[in-house]
Structure formats: C-alpha cells, structure tokens
C-alpha positions, -999 to 999 in steps of 0.1 A, spaced: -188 -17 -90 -193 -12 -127 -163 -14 -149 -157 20 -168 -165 25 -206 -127 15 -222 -116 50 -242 -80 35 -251 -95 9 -274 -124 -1 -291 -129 -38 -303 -153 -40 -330 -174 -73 -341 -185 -67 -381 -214 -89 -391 -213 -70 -423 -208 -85 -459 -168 -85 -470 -180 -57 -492 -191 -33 -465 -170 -49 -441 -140 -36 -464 -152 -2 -465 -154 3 -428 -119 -5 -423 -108 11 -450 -129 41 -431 -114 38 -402 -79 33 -417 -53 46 -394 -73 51 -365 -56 29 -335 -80 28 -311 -107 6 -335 -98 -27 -340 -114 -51 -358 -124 -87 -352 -141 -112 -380 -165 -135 -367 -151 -161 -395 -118 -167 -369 -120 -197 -343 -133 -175 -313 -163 -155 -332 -188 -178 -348 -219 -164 -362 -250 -190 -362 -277 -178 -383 -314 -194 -380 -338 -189 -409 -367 -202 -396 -368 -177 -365 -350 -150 -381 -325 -149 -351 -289 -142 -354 -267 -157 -330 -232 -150 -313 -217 -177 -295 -181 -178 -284 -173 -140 -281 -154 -130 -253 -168 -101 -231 -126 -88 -230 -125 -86 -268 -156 -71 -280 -171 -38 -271 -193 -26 -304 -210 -52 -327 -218 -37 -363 -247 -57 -376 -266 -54 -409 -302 -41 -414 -326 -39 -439 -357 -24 -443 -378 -56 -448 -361 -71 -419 -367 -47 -394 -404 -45 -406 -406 -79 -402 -392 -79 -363 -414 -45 -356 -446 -67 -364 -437 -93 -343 -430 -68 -318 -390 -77 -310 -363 -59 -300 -329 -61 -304 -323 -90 -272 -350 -113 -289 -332 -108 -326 -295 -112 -311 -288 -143 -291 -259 -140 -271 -240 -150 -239 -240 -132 -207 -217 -104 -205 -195 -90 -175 -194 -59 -200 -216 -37 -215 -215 -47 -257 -230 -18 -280 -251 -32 -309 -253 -10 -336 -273 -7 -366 -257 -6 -403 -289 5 -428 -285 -7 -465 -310 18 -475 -309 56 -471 -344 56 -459 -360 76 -426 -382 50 -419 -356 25 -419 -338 47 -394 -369 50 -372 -376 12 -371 -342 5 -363 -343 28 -329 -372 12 -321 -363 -25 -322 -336 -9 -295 -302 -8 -309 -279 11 -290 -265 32 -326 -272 36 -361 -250 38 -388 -267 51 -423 -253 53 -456 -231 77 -469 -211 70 -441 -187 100 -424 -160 90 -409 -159 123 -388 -191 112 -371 -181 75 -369 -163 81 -337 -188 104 -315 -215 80 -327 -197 48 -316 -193 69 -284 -225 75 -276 -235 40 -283 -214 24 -257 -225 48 -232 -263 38 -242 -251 2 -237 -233 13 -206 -266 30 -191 -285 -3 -202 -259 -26 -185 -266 -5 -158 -303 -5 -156 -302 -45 -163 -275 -50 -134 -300 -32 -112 -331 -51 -129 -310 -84 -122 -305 -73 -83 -339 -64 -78 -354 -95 -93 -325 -113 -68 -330 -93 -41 -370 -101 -48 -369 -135 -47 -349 -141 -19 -371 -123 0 -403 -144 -15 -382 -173 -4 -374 -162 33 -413 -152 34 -422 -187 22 -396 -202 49 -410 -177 77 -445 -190 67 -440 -225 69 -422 -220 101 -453 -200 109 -475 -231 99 -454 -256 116 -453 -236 150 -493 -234 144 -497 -267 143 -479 -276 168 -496 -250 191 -532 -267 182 -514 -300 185 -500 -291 220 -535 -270 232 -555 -304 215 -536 -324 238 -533 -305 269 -570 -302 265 -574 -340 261 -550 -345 291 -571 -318 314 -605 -336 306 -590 -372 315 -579 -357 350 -611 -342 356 -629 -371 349 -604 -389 372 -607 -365 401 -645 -367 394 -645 -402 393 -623 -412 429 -645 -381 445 -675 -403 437 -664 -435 452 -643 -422 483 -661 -431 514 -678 -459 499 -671 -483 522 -692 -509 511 -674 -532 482 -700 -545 463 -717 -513 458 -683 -494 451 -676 -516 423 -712 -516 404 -705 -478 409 -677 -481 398 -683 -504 369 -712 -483 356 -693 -454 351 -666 -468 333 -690 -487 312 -703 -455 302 -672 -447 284 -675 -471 263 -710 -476 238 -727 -505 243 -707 -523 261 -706 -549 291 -684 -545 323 -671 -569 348 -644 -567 376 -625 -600 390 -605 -598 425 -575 -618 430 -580 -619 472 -614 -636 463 -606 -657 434 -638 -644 417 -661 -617 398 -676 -594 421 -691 -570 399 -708 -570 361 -732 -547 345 -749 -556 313 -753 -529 287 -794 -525 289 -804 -541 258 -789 -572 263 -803 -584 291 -812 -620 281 -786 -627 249 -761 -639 272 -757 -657 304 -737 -634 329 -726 -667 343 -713 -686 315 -693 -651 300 -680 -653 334 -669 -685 333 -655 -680 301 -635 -650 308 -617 -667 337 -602 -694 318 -594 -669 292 -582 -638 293 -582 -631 333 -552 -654 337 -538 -641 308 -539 -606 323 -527 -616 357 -494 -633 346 -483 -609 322 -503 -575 339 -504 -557 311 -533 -546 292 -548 -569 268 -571 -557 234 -582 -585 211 -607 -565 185 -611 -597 156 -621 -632 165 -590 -643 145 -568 -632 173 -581 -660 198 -569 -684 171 -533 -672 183 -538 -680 221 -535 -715 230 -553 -713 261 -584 -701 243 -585 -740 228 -590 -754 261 -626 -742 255 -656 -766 246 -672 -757 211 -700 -734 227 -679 -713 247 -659 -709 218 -684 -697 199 -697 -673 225 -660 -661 229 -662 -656 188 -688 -629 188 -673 -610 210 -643 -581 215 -627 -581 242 -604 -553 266 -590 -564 294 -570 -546 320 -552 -549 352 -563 -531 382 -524 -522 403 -522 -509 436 -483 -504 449 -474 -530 424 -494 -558 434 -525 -569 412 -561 -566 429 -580 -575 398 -589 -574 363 -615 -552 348 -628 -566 320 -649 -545 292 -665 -564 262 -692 -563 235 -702 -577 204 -679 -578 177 -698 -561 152 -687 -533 173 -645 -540 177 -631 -519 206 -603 -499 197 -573 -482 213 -593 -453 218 -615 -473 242 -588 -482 258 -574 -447 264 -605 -437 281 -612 -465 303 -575 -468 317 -578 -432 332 -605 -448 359 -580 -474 369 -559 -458 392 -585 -441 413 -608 -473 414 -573 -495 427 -567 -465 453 -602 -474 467 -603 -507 459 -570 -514 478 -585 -488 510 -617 -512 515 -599 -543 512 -567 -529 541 -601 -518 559 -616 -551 561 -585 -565 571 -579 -541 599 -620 -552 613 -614 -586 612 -581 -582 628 -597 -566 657 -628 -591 658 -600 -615 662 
C-alpha cells in the first residue's frame, strides 16, 4: 500500500542560487506548510559533475523531502534534449520509499525553454515572473505527477520482479526437466543394455542344454563367447581334470602361436592366480606382469610370449565351488578392456550350470558302472 501524498506539510529541497533561493522564501513567506531545506547543511549534499553534466543528491532523506526546486537553463536543457535524457539520467539520486517531485525553475521567460523542460520529464515547472497565487496549485499538481510516477515505477519494479522470478522458476523447472531426461535415457539405455545381456544368456544356456557330450559343449561354448570379443583367443581349464579341455584360435592366427606352449604358460600364470583368489582377473599392458611375482618363474621365451599378449581371465562358479577358468586373450596391440569383460561374464553362469550338470552326470554313470 502506497503512502498518501502529505497535504499538512511540504518539505522543499532548493538547488537554486542564494539569489533566487531568497526570493522563493521570501515568496512563500508566511505560508506554514512549505518548509525549506538547504542542501549546504550536513544531511543534503549536492555533488555536481561537469564532465557528464549530472547533478547529484546523496544523503537526502525520503521523510524530509517532498519537492526539489532545481535550476534550468535554456542551453542546458538543449544540451540534455540532444542527448536524449530525461530528468532520472540528469538527477542521480537514492531510492525513495516516497514519491519526490522534481521541479523545473527557468532562468529565461522563453516557450521553448518551457517545452524542453516538459520534455526532459520534470514533474513541474516554475517560470519567471513568478506568482505566488499559483505556486501552491502548481507544487500540487507536481507531487501528484510524482505520485502517479511512483506508482507506475512500483508497478514497473513488481512486474520486472514478478518476471524474473518466474524466468528463474522456468529455468529451475527446465533443468529439472533435463535432469529427469537424462536420467530416463540413462535408465531406458541401461535397462536396454541389461535386457540384451539376458537374452543373450537365455539364448546362450538354450544352446548348450542337452549337450551331454563335454568336449563338444565347451568348443560350443568357447566359440560363442569368443565371438564377443574381436579377434580374440579362448580357452577353458577344469579343476576336476587338472587341465585345458577346450581352446579355439581366432582364425587368422592359426600358426603364430603354439596352442600348447600358451597353454602351458597360462597354467603357471594366471590359472592359479584365478583359482586362489576367484575373482576376475584383467591385465591389459605388459607392464602389469612386472607386478606379479609368479610371472618370473617363467623362462625368457615364455616371457616374451606372455609380453605380447592381454590377458582376461575368469572363474567359472557353480554353488560356490570353482569348476574352471575361462581364459580370453589376444595380442596386445589390441588391450582388452572392461567392456570385454562385461560381455563375456554374462555367459558364465549358464556355461557353469551346464558345466556342473555334465560333470554330476558322469559321476552318477560311473557310480552305477561301479
């Protein structure tokens, strides 16, 4: 709620020259309800700028002040017209909890003076010979112009508040918005990812139940899991044997290595490594054998062989108990990643389900050929 206009008193700021200054009060002599203030006392200062042209106020109380009487000229106001002013960008003052009427004093008795002065945006103009009888209604209807201007900037001031809180709640909402987005594609990327590594594991054990022949159930199996993984090598050691049972060569590399001697190799290495801890085991640079002792108890050949290559080896669990190690490995131009290992380690459960199903069976037969 707006305060009302004050009618009991009127507190006036003069700007004008002691001269003119003098003949206003002596003007207005006898009249309580103006009272002067002089911007020369300790709480009105007046801070003039003559490079911008800009007048000042600083230190006026919004309580004490209700019409400022500043001087014009023509040349002035010329000056400000051109540069296309008005009266907020030629007076500098603090915010005001009150509406403050700035009014015009002319030096000159000229129309044009008059007409640039209304339209730099004062709220009243004063214009020599000055009459005292008009004084009053025209101080009046200035602080009701500065009134209905207080009013329209208090609304101004709200709207432009009222705007940008609501740009800022939109801004909130849409990143809200783009957070939940992403976290829907996230989700859907996931669930997708998750839905294909089932189906290929439902495919995969619907393949290789019934097979109840062992060696062909792991080249089966072998070969589709080495199809996961680009040029790659596969081969599958059983703990009830003590021995590799299974290993497919990728097809272009059909002489560079000796199944044999890689097998040999990968059981001092990395299959008891595997076994005692049973957890999964990467090794992607050739510096990382450097960190294993049990990788020094090679001769200088293997160890060489063992250099070119990268390595993934995991354990095949059934019920807790270890049947194996499948092992997956290829040149190390290549490095296998964690991604590899992601999409082999899907197949491992189904493959121990059969695995582990062959092995009771041939238990049970020799049981009864017993």
């Amino acid at each position: 709620m707006l305060p009302e206009v004050k009618t009991d008193r009127i507190y006036m700021l003069s700007l004008l020259e002691k001269k003119l200054d003098r003949k206003f009060r002596i003007l207005l002599e006898g009249r309580d309800r103006f009272q002067f203030l002089c911007h020369e006392s300790s709480s009105h200062r007046l801070a003039s700028s003559a490079s911008n042209g800009k007048t000042a106020l600083v230190d006026m109380p919004s309580d004490k002040v209700d019409v400022v009487l500043v001087p014009v000229n023509r040349d002035e106001l010329e000056t400000w017209h051109r540069q296309k002013k008005e009266i907020e960008d030629v007076l500098v003052f603090p915010e005001h909890m009150y509406p403050i009427a700035f009014m015009a004093v002319t030096l000159e008795d000229d129309f044009h003076t008059i007409i640039l002065a209304a339209q730099l945006g004062f709220d009243g103009i004063l214009v020599r010979p000055f009459q005292v009888e008009h004084f009053e209604k025209i101080i009046d209807n200035a602080l009701q112009r500065a009134r209905k201007s207080f009013r329209f900037v208090q609304r101004h001031q709200k709207l432009r508040k009222l705007c940008r809180n609501v740009n800022n709640h939109r801004r909130k909402m849409r990143d809200k918005v783009d957070l939940l987005c992403q976290d829907l594609v996230k989700s859907n990327i996931e669930l997708t990812s998750t839905l294909q590594s089932l189906q290929k594991a439902y495919d995969f054990q619907s393949e290789i139940t019934g097979e109840f022949d062992l060696c062909y159930m792991l080249h089966k199996s072998l070969r589709e899991i080495k199809e996961q993984v680009d040029q790659s090598h596969a081969v599958i050691y059983l703990c009830q044997t003590d021995d590799f049972e299974a290993h497919i060569s990728a097809p272009y590399d059909d002489v560079q290595y000796d199944l044999g001697l890689v097998e040999s190799i990968l059981k001092q290495t990395v299959v008891p490594c595997v076994s005692r801890t049973q957890s999964v085991l990467l090794i992607s640079e050739p510096s990382a054998y450097e960190n294993e002792k049990i990788f020094q108890t090679l001769s200088l050949p293997d160890r060489r062989i063992l250099n070119e290559l990268t390595i993934l080896t995991l354990p095949v669990i059934h019920d807790d108990q270890l049947l194996g190690v499948l092992t997956i490995y290829r040149e190390n131009d290549m490095p296998l990643e964690e991604c590899d290992k992601r999409a082999v380690s899907i197949y491992l459960p189904p493959l121990a389900r059969a695995l582990a199903a062959i092995q009771k069976l041939k238990h049970h037969i020799l049981l009864n050929d017993e």
